[in-house]
SERO-4910 file (N, C-alpha, C, O; in steps of 0.05 Angstrom, whole numbers):
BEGIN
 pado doro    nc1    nc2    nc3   cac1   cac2   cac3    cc1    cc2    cc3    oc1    oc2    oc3
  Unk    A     16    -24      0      0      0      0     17     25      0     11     43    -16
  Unk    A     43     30     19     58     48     21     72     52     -4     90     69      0
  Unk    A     72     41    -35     86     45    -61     54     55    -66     55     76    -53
  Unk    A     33     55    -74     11     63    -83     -9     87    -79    -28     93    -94
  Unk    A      0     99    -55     -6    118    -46      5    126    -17     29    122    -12
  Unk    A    -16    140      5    -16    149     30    -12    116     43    -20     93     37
  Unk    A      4    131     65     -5    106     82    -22    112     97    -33    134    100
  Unk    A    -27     88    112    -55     88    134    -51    101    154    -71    113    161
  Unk    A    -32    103    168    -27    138    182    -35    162    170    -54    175    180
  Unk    A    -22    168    149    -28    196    131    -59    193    125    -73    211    132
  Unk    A    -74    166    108    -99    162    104   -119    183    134   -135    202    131
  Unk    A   -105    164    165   -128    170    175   -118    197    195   -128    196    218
  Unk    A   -105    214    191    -96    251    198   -118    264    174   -136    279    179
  Unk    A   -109    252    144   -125    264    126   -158    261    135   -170    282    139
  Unk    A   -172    235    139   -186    233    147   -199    251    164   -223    258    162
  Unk    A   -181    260    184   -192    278    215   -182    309    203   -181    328    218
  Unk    A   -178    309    183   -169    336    175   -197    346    163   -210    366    167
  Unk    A   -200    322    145   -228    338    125   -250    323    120   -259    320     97
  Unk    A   -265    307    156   -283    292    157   -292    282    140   -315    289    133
  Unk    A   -275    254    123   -269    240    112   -273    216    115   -261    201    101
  Unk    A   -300    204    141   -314    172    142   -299    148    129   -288    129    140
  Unk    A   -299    154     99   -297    132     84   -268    127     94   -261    104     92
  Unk    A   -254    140    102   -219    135     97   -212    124    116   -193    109    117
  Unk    A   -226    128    133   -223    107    161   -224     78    156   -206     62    158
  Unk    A   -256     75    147   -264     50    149   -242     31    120   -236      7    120
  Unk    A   -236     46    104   -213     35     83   -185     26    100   -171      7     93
  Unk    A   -180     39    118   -160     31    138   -161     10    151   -144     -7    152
  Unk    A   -195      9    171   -200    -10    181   -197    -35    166   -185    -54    176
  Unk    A   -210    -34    138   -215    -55    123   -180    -75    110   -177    -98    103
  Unk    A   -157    -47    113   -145    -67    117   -126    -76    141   -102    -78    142
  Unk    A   -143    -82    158   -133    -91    179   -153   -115    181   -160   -118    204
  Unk    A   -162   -134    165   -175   -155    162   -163   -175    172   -142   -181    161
  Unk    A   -172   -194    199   -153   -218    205   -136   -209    235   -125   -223    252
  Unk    A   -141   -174    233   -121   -167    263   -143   -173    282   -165   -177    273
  Unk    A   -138   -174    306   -160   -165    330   -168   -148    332   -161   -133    314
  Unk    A   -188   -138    351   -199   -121    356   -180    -93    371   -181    -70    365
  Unk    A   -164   -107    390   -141    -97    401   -119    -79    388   -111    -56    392
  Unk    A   -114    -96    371    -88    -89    350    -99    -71    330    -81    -56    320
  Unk    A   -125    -68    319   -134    -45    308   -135    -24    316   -128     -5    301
  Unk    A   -146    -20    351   -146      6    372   -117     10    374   -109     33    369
  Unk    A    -96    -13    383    -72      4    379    -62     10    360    -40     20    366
  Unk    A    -66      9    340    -60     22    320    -66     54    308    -52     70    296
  Unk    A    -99     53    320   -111     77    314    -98     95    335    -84    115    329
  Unk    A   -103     86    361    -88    107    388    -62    109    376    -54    131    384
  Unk    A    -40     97    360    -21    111    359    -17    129    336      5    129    325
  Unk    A    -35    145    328    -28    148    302    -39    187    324    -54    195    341
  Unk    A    -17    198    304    -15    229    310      0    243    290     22    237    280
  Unk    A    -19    267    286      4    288    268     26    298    271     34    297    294
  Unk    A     43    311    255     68    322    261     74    335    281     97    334    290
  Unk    A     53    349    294     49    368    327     48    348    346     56    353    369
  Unk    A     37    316    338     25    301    370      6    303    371     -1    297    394
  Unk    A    -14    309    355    -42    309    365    -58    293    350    -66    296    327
  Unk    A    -65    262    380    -79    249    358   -101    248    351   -114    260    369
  Unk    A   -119    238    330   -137    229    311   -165    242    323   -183    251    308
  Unk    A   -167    243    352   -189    262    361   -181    282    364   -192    298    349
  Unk    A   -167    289    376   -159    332    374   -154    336    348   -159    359    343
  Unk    A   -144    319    321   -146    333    297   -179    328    297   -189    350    300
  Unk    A   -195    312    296   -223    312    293   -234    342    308   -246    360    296
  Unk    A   -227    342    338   -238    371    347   -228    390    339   -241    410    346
  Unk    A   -207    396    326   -195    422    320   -211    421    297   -217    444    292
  Unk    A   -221    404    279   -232    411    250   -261    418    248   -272    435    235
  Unk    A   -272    401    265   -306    405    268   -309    371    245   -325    365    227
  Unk    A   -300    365    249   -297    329    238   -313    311    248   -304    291    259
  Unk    A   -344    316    246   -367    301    271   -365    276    257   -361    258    272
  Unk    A   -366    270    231   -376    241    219   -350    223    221   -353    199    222
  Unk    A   -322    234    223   -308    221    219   -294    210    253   -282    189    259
  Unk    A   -301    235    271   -301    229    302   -318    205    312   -312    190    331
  Unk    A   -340    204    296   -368    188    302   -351    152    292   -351    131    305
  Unk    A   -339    158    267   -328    125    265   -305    121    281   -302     99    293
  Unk    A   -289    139    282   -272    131    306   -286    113    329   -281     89    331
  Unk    A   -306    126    349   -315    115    364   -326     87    364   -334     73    382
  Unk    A   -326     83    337   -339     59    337   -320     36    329   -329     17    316
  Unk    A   -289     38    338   -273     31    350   -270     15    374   -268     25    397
  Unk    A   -269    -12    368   -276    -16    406   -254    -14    417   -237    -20    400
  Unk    A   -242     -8    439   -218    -10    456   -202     24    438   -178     25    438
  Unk    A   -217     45    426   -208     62    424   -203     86    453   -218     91    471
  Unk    A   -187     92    449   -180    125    477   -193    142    470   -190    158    452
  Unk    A   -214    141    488   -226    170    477   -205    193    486   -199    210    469
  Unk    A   -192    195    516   -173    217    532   -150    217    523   -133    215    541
  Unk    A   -141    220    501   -109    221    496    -98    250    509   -112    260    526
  Unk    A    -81    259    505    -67    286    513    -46    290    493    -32    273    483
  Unk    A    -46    313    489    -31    325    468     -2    337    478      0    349    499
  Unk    A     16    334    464     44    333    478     48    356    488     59    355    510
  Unk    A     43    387    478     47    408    485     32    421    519     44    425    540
  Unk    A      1    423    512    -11    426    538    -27    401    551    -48    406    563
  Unk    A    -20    379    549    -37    359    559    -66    360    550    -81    343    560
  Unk    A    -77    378    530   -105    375    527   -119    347    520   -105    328    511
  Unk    A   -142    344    525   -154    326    512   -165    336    490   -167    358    480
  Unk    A   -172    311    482   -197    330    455   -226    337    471   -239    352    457
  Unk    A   -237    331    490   -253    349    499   -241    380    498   -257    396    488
  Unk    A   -215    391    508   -210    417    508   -208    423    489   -218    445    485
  Unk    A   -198    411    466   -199    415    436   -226    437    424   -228    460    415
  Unk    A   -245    414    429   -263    409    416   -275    442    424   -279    458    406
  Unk    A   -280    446    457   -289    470    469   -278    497    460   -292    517    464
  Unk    A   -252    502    447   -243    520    437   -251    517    406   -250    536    391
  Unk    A   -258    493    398   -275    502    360   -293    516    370   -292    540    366
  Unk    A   -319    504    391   -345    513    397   -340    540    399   -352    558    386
  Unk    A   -324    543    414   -318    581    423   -309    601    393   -320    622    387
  Unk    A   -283    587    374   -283    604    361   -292    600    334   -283    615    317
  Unk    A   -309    581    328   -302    567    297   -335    562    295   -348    578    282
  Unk    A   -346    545    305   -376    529    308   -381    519    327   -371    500    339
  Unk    A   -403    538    331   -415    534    360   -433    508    364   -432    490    381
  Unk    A   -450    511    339   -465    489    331   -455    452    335   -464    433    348
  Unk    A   -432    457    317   -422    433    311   -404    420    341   -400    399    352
  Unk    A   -399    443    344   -380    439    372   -390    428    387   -380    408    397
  Unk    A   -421    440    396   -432    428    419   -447    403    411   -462    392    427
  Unk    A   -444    394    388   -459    374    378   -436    346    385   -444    324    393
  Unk    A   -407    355    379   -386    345    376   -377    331    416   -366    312    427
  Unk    A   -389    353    424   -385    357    462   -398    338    466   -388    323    483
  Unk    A   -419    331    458   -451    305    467   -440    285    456   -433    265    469
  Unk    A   -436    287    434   -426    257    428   -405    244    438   -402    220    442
  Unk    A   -383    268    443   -356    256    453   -367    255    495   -356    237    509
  Unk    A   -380    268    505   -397    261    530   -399    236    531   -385    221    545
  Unk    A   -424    225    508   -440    197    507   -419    176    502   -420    155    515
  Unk    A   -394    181    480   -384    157    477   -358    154    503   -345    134    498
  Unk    A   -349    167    526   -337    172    545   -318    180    553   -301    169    567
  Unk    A   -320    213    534   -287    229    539   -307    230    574   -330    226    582
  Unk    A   -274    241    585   -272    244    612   -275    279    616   -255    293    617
  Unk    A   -291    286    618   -293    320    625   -279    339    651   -279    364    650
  Unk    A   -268    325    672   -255    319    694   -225    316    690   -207    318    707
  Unk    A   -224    313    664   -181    310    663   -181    348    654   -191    362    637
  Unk    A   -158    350    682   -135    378    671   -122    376    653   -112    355    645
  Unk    A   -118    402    640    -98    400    627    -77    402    642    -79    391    663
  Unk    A    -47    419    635    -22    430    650    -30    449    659    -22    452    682
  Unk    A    -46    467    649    -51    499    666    -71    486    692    -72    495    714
  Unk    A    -83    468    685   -100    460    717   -128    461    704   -146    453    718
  Unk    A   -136    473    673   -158    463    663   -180    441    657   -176    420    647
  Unk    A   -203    449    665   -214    425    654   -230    437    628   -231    462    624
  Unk    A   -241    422    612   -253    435    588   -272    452    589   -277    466    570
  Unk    A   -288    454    615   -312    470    618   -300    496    636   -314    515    644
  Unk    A   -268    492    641   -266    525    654   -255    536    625   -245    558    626
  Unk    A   -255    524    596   -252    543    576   -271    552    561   -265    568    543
  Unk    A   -298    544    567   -322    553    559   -319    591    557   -305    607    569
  Unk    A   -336    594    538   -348    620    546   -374    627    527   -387    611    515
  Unk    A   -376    646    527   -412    641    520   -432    628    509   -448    637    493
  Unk    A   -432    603    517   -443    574    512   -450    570    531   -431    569    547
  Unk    A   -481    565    545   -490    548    568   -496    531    563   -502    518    583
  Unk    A   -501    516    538   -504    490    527   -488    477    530   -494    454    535
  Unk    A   -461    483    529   -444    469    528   -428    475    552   -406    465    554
  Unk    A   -436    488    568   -423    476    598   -438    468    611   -432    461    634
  Unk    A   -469    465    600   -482    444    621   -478    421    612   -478    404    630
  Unk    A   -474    411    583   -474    387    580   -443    381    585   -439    357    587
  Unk    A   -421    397    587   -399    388    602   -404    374    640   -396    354    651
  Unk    A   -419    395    648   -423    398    681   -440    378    681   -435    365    702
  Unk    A   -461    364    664   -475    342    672   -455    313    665   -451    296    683
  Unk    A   -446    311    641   -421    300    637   -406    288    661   -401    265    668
  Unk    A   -398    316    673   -381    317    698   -398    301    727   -389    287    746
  Unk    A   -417    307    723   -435    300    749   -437    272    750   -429    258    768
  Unk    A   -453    261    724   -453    234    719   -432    213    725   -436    192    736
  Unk    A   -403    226    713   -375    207    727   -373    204    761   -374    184    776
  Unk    A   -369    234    765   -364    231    801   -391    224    810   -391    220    834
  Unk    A   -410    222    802   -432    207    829   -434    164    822   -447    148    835
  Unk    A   -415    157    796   -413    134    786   -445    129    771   -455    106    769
  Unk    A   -458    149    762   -485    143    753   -472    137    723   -452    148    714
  Unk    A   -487    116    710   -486    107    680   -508    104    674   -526     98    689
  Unk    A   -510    109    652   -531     99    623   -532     75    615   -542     68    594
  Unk    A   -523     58    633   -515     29    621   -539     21    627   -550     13    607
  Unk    A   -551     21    645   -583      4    652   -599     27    651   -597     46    666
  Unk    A   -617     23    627   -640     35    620   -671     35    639   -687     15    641
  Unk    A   -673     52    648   -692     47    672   -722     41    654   -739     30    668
  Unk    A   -726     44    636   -747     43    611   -743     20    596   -763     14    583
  Unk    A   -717      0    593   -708    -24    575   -708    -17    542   -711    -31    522
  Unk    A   -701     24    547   -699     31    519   -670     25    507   -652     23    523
  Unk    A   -665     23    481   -628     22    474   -640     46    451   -658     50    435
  Unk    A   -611     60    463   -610     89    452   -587     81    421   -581     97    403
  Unk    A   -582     60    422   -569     55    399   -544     68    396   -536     78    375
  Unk    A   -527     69    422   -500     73    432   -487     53    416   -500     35    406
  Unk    A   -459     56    414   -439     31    411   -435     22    438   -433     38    456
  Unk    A   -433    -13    443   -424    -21    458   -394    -38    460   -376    -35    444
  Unk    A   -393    -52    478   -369    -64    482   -373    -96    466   -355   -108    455
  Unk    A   -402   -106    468   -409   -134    457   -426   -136    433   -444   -120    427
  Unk    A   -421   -153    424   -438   -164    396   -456   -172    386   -456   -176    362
***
């Protein structure tokens, strides 16, 4: 593959650069025959020239469709940290919302909520993603509920109704 074009590193940066779905799952596809394991480490190691992997390029771009297949990744990191300030891509993501799309951002915040970034990790300055908010209450309540849900150990896992919200899970 590496004489014929990109490789599957470069494939999936491009991918998170210009919410690009298909280029993922072409990656995935050839990883036919690996585990489940050995696919996630593969994806967790993959980062751009700066260090920032595959979800902070997804949050820095506004990259919802191609964030959305990541997750469906099993044994993927949602919390990586970026080499410079420790961000996650939750903090990422909170500075598109603020200067880029508010819309997409906070759309980007729920989903990365639901599939289980951690809203609770500092960065190096002592940040968490919801002290970089600013005029968004949408999106620091759904950070602050986020946040609430971890520290009281409440989950979504048992449906008090026996509804399935059509989450990804861990089983088959």
């Amino acid at each position: 593959m590496s004489d014929e074009g990109a490789s599957p590193r470069e494939l999936i940066v491009e991918a998170c650069r210009r919410d690009q779905p298909h280029l993922i799952e072409q990656v995935i596809d050839s990883f036919k025959g690996k585990s489940n394991e050995e696919v996630a480490e593969f994806f967790n190691g993959v980062t751009d020239s700066m260090g920032n992997h595959a979800l902070h390029i997804c949050a820095q771009y506004g990259s919802y469709d191609t964030m959305d297949a990541l997750f469906d990744i099993q044994f993927f990191e949602c919390d990586p940290l970026t080499r410079l300030d420790n961000d996650t891509p939750l903090h990422v993501v909170v500075r598109y919302a603020n200067e880029k799309d508010a819309e997409i951002g906070t759309e980007m915040i729920t989903m990365m909520c639901e599939a289980g970034c951690d809203p609770r990790v500092r960065n190096k300055h002592g940040q968490k993603p919801v002290d970089l908010v600013y005029n968004n209450a949408e999106v620091k309540t759904t950070l602050q509920q986020a946040e609430y849900v971890l520290s009281e150990g409440l989950r979504n896992d048992n449906h008090v109704d026996g509804d399935d919200d059509g989450s990804a899970t861990d089983s088959e």
